[in-house]
GUBAZA-746189 format. One line per 4 residues: number of its first residue (from 1); their letters; for each residue x, y, z of C-alpha. Coordinates in steps of 0.02 Angstrom, whole numbers, plus 32768, in hexadecimal, padded with zeros to 4 digits. Layout:
GUBAZA-746189
NUM> a> X:Y:Z ~ ...
end
This chain:
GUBAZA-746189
1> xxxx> 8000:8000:8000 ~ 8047:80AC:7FC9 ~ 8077:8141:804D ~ 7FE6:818C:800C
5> xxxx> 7F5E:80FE:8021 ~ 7FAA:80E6:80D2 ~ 7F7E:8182:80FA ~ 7ED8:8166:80E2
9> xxxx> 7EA7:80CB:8123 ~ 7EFE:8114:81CA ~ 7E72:81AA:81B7 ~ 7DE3:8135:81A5
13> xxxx> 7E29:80C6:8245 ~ 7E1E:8166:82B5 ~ 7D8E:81BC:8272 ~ 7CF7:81C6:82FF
17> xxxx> 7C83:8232:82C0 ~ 7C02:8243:8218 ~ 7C4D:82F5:820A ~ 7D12:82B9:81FB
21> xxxx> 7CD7:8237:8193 ~ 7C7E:829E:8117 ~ 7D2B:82FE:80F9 ~ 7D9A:8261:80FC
25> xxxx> 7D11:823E:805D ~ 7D1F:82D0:8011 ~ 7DDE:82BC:8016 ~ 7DBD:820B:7FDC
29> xxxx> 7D5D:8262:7F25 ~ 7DD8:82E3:7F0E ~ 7E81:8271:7F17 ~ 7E05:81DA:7EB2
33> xxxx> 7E17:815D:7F35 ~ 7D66:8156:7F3A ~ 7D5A:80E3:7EB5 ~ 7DBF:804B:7F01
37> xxxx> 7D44:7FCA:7F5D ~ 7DBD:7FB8:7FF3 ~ 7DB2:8078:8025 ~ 7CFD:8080:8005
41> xxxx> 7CD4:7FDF:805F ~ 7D41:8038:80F6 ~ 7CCC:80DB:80E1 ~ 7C41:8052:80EF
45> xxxx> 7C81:7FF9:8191 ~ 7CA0:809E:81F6 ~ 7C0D:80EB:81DD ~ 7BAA:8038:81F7
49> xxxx> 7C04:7FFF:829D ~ 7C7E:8090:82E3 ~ 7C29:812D:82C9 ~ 7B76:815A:8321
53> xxxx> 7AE5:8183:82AE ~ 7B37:8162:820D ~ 7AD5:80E0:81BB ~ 7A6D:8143:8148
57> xxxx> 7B13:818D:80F5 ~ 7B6B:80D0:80E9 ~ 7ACD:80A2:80A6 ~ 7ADB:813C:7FFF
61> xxxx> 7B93:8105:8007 ~ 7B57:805B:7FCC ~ 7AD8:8086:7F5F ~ 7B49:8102:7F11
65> xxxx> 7BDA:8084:7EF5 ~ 7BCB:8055:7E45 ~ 7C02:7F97:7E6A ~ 7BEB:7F7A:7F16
69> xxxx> 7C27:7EBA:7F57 ~ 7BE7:7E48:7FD8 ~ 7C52:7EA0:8063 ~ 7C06:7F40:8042
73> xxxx> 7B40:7EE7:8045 ~ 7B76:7E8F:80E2 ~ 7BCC:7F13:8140 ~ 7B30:7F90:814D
77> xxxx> 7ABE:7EEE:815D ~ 7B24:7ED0:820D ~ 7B24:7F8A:823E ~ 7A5C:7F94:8224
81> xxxx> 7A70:7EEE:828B ~ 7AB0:7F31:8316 ~ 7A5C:7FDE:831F ~ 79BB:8019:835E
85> xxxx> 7963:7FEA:82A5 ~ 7987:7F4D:828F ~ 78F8:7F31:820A ~ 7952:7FA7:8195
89> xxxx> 79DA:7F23:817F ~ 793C:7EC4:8130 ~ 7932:7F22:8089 ~ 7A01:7F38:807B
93> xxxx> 7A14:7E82:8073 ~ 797D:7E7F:8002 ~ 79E6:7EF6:7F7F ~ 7A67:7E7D:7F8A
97> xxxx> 7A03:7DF6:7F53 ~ 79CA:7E4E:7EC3 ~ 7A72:7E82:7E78 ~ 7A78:7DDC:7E3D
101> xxxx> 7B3E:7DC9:7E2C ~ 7B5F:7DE4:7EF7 ~ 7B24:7D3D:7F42 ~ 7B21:7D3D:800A
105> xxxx> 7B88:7CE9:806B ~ 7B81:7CAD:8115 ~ 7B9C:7D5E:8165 ~ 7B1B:7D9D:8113
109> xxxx> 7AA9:7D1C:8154 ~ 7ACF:7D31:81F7 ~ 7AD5:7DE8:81FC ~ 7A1D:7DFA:81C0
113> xxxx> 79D8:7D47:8225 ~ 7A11:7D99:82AA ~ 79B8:7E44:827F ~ 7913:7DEA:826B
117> xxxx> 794D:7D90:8315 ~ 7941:7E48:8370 ~ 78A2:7E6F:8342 ~ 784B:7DBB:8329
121> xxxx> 780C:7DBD:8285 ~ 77FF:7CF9:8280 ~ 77B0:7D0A:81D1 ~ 7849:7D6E:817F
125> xxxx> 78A8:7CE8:81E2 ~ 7869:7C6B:8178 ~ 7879:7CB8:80E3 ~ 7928:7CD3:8108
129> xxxx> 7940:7C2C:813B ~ 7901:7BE6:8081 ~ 7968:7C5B:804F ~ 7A05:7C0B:80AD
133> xxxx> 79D7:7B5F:807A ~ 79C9:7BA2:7FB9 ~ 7A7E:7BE4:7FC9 ~ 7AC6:7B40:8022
137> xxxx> 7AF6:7BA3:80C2 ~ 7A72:7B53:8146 ~ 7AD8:7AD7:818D ~ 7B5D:7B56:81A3
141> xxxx> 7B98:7B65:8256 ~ 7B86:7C1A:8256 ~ 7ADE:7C2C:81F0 ~ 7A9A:7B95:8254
145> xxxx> 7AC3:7BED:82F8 ~ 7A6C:7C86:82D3 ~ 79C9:7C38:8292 ~ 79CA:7BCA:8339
149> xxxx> 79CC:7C6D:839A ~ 794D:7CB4:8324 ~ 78D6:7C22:833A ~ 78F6:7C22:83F7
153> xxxx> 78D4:7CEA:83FB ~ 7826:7CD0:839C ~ 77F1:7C44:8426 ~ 780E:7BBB:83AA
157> xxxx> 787A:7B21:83EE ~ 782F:7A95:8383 ~ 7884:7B07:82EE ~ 791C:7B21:835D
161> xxxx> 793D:7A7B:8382 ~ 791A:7A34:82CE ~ 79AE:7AB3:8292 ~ 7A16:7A91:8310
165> xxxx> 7A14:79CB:82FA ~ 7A23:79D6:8252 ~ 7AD4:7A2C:8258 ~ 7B4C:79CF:8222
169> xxxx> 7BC9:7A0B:828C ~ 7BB3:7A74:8338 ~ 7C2C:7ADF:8379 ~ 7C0B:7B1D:844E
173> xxxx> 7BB1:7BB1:8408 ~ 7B2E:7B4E:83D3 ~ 7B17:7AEB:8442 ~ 7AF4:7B85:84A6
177> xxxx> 7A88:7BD8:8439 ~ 7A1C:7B2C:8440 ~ 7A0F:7B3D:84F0 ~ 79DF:7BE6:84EC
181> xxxx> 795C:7BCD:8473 ~ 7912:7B44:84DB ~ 7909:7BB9:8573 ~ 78C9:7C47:8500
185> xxxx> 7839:7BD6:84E0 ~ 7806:7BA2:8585 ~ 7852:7AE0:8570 ~ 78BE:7ADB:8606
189> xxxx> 78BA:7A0A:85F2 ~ 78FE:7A27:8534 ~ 799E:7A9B:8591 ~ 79BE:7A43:85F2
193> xxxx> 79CC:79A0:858B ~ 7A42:79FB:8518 ~ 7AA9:7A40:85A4 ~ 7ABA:797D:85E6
197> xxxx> 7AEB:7958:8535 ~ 7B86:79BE:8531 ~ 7C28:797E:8526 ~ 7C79:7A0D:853D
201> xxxx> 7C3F:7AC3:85AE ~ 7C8B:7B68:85B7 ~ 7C61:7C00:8634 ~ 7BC4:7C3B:85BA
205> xxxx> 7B67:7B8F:85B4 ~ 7B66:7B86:867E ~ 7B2A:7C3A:8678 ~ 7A90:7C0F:85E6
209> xxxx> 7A66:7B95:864B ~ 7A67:7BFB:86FF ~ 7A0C:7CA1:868C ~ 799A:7C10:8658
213> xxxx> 7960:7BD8:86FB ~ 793D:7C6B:873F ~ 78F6:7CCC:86C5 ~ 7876:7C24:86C8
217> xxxx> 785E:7C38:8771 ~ 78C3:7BA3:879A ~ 792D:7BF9:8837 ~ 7950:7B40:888D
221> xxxx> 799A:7AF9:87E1 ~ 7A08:7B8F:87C4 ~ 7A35:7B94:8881 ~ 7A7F:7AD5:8852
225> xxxx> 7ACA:7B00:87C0 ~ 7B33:7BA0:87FD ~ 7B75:7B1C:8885 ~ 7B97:7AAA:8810
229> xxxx> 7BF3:7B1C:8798 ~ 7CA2:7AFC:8782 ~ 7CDC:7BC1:87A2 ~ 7C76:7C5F:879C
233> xxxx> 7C6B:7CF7:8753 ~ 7C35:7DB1:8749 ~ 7B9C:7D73:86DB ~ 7B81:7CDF:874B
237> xxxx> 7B6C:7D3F:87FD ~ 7B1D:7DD0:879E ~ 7AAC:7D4F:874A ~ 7A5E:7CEC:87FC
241> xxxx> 7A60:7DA9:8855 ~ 79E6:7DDB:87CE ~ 7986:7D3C:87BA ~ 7963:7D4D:8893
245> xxxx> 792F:7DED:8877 ~ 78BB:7DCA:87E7 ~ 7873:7D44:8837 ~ 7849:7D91:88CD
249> xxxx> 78D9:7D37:8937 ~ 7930:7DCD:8993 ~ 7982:7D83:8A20 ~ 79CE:7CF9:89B2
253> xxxx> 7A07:7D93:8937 ~ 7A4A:7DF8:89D2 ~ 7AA8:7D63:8A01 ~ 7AE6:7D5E:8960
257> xxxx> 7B2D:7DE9:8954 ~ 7B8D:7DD8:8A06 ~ 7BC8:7D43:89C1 ~ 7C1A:7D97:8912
261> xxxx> 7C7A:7E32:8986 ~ 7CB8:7DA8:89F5 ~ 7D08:7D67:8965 ~ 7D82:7D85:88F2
265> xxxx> 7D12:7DD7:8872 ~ 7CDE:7E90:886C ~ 7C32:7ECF:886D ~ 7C08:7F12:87BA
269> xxxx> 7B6E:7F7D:875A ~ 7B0D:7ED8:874A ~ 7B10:7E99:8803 ~ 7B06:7F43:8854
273> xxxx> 7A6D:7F5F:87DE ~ 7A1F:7EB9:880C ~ 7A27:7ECB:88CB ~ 79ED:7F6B:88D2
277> xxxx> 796E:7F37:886C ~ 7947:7EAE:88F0 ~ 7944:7F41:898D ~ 78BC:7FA5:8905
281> xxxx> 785F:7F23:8908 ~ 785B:7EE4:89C8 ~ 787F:7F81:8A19 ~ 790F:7F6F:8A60
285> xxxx> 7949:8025:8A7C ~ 79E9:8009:8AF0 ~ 7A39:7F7A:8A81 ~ 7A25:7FFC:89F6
289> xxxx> 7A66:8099:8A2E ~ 7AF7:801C:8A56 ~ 7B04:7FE3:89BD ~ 7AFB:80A8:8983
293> xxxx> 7BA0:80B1:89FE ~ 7BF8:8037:898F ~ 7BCC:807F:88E4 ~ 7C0F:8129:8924
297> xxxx> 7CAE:80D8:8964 ~ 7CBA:805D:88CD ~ 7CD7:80DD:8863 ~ 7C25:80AE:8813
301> xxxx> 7BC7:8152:880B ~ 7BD5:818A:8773 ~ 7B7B:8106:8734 ~ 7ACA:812E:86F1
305> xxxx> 7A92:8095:86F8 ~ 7AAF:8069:87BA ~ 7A74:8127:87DF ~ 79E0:810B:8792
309> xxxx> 79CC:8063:87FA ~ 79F2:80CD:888D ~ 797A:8143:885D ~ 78F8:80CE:8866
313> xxxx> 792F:8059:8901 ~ 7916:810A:895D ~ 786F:8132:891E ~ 7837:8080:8933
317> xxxx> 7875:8058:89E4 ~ 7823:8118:8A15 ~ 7889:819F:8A0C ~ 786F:8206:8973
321> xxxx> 78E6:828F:89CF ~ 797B:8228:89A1 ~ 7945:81E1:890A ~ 793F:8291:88C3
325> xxxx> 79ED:82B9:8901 ~ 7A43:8233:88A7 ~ 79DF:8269:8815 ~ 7A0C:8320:8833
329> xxxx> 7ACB:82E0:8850 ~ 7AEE:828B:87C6 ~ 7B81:82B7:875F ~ 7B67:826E:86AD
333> xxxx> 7AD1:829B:864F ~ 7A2B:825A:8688 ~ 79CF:81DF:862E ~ 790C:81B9:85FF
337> xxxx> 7914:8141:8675 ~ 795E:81B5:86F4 ~ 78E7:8246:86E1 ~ 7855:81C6:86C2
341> xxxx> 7891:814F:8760 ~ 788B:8217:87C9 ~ 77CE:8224:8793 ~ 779E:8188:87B7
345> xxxx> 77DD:8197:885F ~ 777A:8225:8884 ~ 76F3:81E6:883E ~ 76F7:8167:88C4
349> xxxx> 76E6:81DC:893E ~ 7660:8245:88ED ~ 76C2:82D2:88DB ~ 7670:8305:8831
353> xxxx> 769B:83B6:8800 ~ 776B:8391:883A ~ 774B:82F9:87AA ~ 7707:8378:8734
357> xxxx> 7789:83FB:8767 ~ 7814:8369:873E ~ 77C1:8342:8698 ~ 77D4:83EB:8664
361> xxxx> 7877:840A:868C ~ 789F:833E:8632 ~ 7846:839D:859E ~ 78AE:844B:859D
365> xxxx> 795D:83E8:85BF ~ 793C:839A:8503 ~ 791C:82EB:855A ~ 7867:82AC:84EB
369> xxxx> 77FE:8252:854C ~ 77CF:81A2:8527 ~ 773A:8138:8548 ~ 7767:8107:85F6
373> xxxx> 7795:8197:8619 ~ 76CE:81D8:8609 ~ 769E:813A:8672 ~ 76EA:817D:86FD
377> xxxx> 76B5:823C:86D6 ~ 760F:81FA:86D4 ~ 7629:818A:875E ~ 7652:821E:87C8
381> xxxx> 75C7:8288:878B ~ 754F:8202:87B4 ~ 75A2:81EC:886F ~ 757E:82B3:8899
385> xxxx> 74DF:82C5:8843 ~ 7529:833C:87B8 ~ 74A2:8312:873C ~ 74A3:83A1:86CF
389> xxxx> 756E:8378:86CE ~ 7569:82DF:86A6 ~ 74D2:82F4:8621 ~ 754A:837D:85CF
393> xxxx> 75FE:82FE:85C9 ~ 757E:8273:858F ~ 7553:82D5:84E1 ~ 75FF:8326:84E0
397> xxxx> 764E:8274:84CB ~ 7618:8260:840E ~ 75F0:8316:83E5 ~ 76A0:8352:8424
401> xxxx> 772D:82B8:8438 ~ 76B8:824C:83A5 ~ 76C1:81C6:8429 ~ 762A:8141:8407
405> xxxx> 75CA:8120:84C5 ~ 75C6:8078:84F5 ~ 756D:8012:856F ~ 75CA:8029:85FA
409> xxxx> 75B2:80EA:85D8 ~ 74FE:80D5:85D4 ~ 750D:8082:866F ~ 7549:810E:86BF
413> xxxx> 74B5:817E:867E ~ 743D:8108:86C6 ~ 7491:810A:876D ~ 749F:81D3:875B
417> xxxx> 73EB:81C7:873D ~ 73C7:8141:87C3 ~ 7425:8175:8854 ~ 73CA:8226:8843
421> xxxx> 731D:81DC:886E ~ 72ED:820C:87AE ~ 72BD:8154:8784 ~ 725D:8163:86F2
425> xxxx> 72D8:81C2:8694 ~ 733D:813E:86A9 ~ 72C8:80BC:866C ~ 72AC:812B:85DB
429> xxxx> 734B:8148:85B5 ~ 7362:807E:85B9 ~ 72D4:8074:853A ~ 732A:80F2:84CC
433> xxxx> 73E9:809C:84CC ~ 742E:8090:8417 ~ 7479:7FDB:8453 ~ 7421:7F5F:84B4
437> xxxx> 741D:7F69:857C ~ 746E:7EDE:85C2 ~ 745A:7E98:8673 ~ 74CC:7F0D:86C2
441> xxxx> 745F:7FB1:867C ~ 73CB:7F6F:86BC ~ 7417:7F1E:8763 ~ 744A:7FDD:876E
445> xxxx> 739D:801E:8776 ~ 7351:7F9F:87F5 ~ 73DF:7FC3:8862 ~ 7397:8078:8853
449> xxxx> 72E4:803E:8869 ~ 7318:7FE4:890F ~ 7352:807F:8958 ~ 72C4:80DF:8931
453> xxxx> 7243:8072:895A ~ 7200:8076:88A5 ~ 719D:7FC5:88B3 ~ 7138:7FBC:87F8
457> xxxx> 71D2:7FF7:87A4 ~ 724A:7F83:87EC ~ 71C0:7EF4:87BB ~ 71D9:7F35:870B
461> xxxx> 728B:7F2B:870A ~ 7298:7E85:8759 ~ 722A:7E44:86BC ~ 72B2:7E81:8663
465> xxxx> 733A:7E42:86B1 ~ 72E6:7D81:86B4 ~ 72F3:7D95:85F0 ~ 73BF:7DA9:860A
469> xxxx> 73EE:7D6A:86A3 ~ 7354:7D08:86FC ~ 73B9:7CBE:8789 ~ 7423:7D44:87C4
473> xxxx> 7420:7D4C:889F ~ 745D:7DFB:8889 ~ 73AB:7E29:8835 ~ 7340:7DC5:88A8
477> xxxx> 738C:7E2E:8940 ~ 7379:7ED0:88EA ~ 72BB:7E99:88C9 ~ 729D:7E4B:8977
481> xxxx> 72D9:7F05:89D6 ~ 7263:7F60:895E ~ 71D3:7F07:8997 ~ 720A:7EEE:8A4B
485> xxxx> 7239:7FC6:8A5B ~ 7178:7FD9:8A1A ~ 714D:7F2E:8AA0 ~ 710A:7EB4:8A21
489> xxxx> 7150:7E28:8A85 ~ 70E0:7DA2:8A2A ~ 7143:7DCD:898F ~ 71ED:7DCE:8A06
493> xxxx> 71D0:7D17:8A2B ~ 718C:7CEC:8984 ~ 724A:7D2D:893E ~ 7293:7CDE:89CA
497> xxxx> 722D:7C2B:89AA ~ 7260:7C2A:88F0 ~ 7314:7C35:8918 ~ 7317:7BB8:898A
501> xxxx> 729F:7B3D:891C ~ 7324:7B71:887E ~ 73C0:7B63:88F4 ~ 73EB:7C16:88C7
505> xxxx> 746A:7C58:8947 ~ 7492:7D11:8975 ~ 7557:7D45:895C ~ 7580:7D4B:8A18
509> xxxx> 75C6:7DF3:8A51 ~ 7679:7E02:8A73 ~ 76E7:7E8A:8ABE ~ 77A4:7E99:8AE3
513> xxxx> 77F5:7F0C:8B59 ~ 78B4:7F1D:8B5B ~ 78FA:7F1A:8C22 ~ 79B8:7F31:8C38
517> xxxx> 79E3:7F0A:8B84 ~ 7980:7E63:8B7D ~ 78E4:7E5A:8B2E ~ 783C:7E08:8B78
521> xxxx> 77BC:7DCA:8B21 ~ 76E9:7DBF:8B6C ~ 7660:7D75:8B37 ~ 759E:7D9A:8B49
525> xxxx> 754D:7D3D:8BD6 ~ 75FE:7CF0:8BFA ~ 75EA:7C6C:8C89 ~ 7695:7C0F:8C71
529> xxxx> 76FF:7BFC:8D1C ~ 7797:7C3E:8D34 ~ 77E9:7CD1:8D92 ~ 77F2:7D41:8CF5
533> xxxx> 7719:7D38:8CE0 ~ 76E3:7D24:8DA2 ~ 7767:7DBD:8DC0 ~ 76F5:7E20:8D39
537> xxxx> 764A:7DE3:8D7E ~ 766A:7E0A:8E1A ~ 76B6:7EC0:8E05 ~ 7610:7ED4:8D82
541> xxxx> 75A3:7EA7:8E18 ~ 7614:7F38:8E7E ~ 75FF:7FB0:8DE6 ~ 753C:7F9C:8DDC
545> xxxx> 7503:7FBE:8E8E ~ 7590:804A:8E8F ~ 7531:809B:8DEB ~ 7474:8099:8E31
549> xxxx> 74A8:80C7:8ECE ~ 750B:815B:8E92 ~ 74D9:818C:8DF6 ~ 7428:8146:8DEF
553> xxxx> 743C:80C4:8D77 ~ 7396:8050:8D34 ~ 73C4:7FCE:8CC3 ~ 736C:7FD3:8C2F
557> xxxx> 7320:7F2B:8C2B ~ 72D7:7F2A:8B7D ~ 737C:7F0D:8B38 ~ 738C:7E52:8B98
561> xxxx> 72F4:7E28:8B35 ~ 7342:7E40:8A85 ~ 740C:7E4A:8A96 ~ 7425:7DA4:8ADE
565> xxxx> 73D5:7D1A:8ACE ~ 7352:7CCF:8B5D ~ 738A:7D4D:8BD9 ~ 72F4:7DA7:8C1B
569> xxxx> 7334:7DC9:8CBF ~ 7379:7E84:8D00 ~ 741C:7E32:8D25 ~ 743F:7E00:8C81
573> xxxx> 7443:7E8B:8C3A ~ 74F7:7EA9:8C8A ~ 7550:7E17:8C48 ~ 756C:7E66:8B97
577> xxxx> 761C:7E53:8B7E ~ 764A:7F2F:8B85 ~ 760F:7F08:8C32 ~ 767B:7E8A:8C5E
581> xxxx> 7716:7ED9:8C06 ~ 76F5:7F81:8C60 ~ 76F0:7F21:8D02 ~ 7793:7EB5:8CF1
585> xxxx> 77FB:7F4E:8CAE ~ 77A4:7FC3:8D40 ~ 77E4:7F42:8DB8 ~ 7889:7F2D:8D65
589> xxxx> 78BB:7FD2:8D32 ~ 7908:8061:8D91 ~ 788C:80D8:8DC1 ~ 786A:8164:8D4E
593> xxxx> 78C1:8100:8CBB ~ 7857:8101:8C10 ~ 77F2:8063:8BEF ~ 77EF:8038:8B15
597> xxxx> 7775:7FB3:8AFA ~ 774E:7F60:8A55 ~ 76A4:7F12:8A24 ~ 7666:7EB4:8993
601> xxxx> 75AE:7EEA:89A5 ~ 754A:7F82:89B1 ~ 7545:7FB8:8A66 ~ 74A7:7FBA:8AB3
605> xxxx> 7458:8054:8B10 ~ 7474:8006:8BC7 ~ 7534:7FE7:8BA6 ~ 7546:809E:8B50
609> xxxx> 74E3:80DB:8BF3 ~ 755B:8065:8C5A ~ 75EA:80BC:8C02 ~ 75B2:8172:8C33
613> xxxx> 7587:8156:8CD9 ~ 7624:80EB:8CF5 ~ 768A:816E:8CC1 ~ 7642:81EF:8D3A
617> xxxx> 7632:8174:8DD1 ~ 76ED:813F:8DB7 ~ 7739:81D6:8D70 ~ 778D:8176:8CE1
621> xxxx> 778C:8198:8C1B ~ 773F:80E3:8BB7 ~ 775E:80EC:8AFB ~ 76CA:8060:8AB8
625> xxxx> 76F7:8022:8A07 ~ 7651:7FCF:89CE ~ 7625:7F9C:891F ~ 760B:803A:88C8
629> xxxx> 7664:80BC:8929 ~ 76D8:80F0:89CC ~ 7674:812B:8A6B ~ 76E1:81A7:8AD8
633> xxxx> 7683:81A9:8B87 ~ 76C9:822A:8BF0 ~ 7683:827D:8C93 ~ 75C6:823E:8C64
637> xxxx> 75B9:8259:8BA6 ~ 75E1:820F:8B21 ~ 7639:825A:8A7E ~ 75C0:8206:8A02
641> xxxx> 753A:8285:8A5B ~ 74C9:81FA:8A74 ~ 74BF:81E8:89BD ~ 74F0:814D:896F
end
């Protein structure tokens, strides 16, 4: 290669951006370079993979190039591959095919397989496929590989399989990617039979199979295969933190986690995201502003990622304060999930016009909202009572940002509508939905019925919900408080008869409270032994007689006939599990220190009335996570206003 030519391919090695490129081209005409394939098929590569957003102008370089080859095709193929588009690589390879005297190879098979793999078009899958087995290629390892992950993206193992067994020759990859597929399709017996069949394992088919297993909910078979791996990883530890945390396994992720920093390994992004992910999730407020202690020291904070995970382990273990100083702190740019993850935590807390104040300021720092983003605008809107607000963001999504509303955004109307006491509205606004209503809608608006007493509307919407989801407990209970608030007990125990005759069970309320670091989990109408429960019950008991002879508190007794089941008596009514968890952290915690409870249901009026009083009577601040939103009880009130 001349002085000259060298000089040049050094220039396209080092170029970064479209604008440097442009005049490395323009360099390229005027000296005629731009005529040799090799240069222009460099021009191609940099502005496919190296250089951010310059597809479109690789893509005129191609079609400009009088006599473009197979490298050229396959190049931008790969970069529309691996980019946010991936369907555009669709129509390059198509131009390919129809030159007629470039014939594809195996790259450019598994470039575009693997485009139609990202976005699961199993029919252009298939048609690329024929395509492969016109051209001689499908029993390629690396075409075969990428139409097993295809298959196994799209849900479809038998197809999977029936590639993968007819290869003639399988390299580890895929015998990975077969494994993979099987988990991607839900056969965890077909995974694991190929993972027995292998002769011969490396780090990433231990890890499939431990992202398998958890991902499937499988938490005791990927607890026995990270024992029985034969060493471990970042992915691996990273892997079975996340997989406790999604599956609802916190301890076992907390102990995790001790476990990696008392070995050799370091903490990275993917662990530190997954256990704080885990304290979001359970509550556990101390463990995380420990683990915020180690991110700071760790040299970690810059990451957007983990400070958006912080942001939202502080908003969802109750205290929005701090959650808005790490988002206030942070040094690199903020991202949609940051600003959106900031919303949504006020939201929680009902604090509607600080949401809308953040949304603004998203807007007017260039940052365009998304479509999550307006779930938890709306979401906030609906949690203060802002309707005219929230009416106003709801047209402003497609008029303004030309974002299409979906379900879960007309969810959030009906709940706006709902939680106001302006019912009908929301049934009309139901009946007026461009898409169909699905359970959830509707489940929406007899939650809204229940609290309002609204008896021959909540019939309505029941008749509704039997055509989509006839044997939901969740409904039944919403329907049984409606009639038992207005004191149609015949149609109480008529409810309560056809659940037990169709062996229909409630979800049983949960709560956790974090004491000293550990977290404690109670149960509704717990009656286990042990010193843990009978410690609760009895400072309950304590708490009770303290509260009506103090504050003047009457259980409200209507809520043991329809929140638990066959409990009619006044005394049940304080076994929910908030009850119990207040009671065990009262008698465990130093006085004065701030009580976080979490809760998987709705809490009922005689808990949140519990809550206030307690709070009074004992002079101590109880943050009450519940299904829907955070309660702050402080000195006798509540933050949610009595309006939730």
């Amino acid at each position: 290669m001349s002085i000259a030519l060298h000089h040049h391919n050094s220039l396209l090695t080092t170029c970064k951006t479209l604008r440097a490129l442009t005049q490395i081209h323009a360099s390229f005409i005027k000296s005629g370079v731009d005529t040799d394939s090799y240069f222009t098929g460099k021009l191609i590569l940099q502005c496919s993979i190296s250089i951010p957003n310059a597809l479109p102008y690789a893509r005129r370089l191609l079609l400009s190039y009088p006599h473009p080859d197979a490298f050229m095709f396959n190049t931008l193929v790969r970069g529309y591959s691996q980019s946010d588009n991936p369907q555009s690589s669709i129509p390059v390879f198509v131009e390919m095919m129809r030159k007629g005297r470039i014939f594809p190879d195996s790259f450019s098979f598994a470039f575009v397989v693997k485009a139609a793999a990202s976005f699961r078009d199993l029919r252009t899958g298939f048609q690329l496929h024929c395509q492969a087995l016109k051209h001689g290629l499908c029993s390629h390892v690396f075409v075969a590989t990428t139409l097993i992950g295809l298959y196994g993206e799209c849900g479809c193992v038998e197809f999977a399989r029936k590639v993968f067994d007819e290869m003639p020759q399988r390299n580890l990859v895929a015998w990975n990617a077969a494994v993979t597929a099987c988990f991607r399709g839900n056969d965890v017996v077909g995974a694991e039979e190929i993972f027995g069949e292998m002769n011969v394992r490396d780090q990433m088919s231990w890890n499939v199979m431990l992202a398998g297993y958890t991902k499937a909910g499988e938490v005791e078979s990927a607890k026995r295969v990270f024992s029985d791996m034969p060493s471990k990883d970042d992915v691996s530890w990273s892997t079975m933190i996340v997989g406790f945390a999604h599956n609802g396994s916190f301890h076992e992720a907390f102990s995790c986690f001790r476990e990696l920093r008392r070995g050799e390994m370091r903490p990275n992004e993917v662990s530190l995201t997954g256990v704080l992910s885990a304290c979001s999730q359970s509550g556990a407020f101390e463990f995380g502003k420990a683990l915020h202690g180690f991110v700071d020291k760790a040299g970690f904070s810059w990451i957007v990622s983990l400070n958006n995970a912080l942001i939202d382990m502080y908003s969802r273990c109750g205290d929005v304060s701090l959650a808005r100083l790490v988002f206030e702190s942070m040094a690199e740019k903020k991202s949609i999930v940051s600003w959106t993850s900031m919303i949504a935590g006020l939201a929680m807390y009902g604090h509607g016009e600080e949401a809308i104040r953040l949304f603004n300021e998203m807007t007017e720092s260039g940052v365009t909202p998304d479509k999550i983003s307006f779930v938890s605008l709306l979401y906030a809107c609906s949690h203060a009572g802002l309707i005219r607000e929230g009416e106003d963001y709801f047209s402003k999504m497609k008029r303004v940002y030309n974002i299409e509303p979906e379900i879960e955004h007309y969810g959030c109307m009906v709940d706006l509508y709902g939680r106001s006491g302006k019912l009908q509205k929301a049934y009309s606004f139901i009946c007026q939905m461009p898409v169909p209503p699905t359970a959830v809608v509707w489940r929406t608006l007899l939650g809204a019925c229940s609290s309002h007493g609204d008896t021959e509307l909540a019939e309505e919407v029941k008749k509704r919900l039997n055509e989509l989801d006839p044997d939901n407990p969740g409904d039944l209970v919403l329907l049984s408080n409606v009639y038992a608030t207005s004191g149609k007990w015949k149609d109480v125990a008529s409810i309560r008869k056809s659940m037990i005759v169709n062996k229909i069970k409630k979800v049983t309320g949960w709560s956790l409270v974090e004491v000293d670091k550990a977290m404690y989990k109670f149960t509704a109408g717990e009656k286990k032994k042990g010193k843990i429960i009978t410690e609760a019950h009895e400072k309950l008991k304590e708490i009770i007689l303290r509260l009506k002879d103090e504050a003047g508190y009457a259980p409200e007794v209507a809520n043991a006939l329809y929140d638990i089941e066959e409990e009619e008596k006044e005394d049940q009514v304080s076994k929910h599990s908030e009850k119990l968890a207040l009671a065990f952290a009262l008698a465990r915690c130093p006085q004065g220190a701030s009580i976080r409870i979490v809760k998987n249901l709705r809490i009922c009026r005689d808990c949140h009335t519990v809550m206030k009083l307690a709070s009074r009577v004992y002079g101590v601040e109880i943050v009450v996570r519940d299904r829907s939103r955070f309660h702050s009880f402080k000195d006798g009130s509540c933050s949610c206003r009595d309006y939730w």
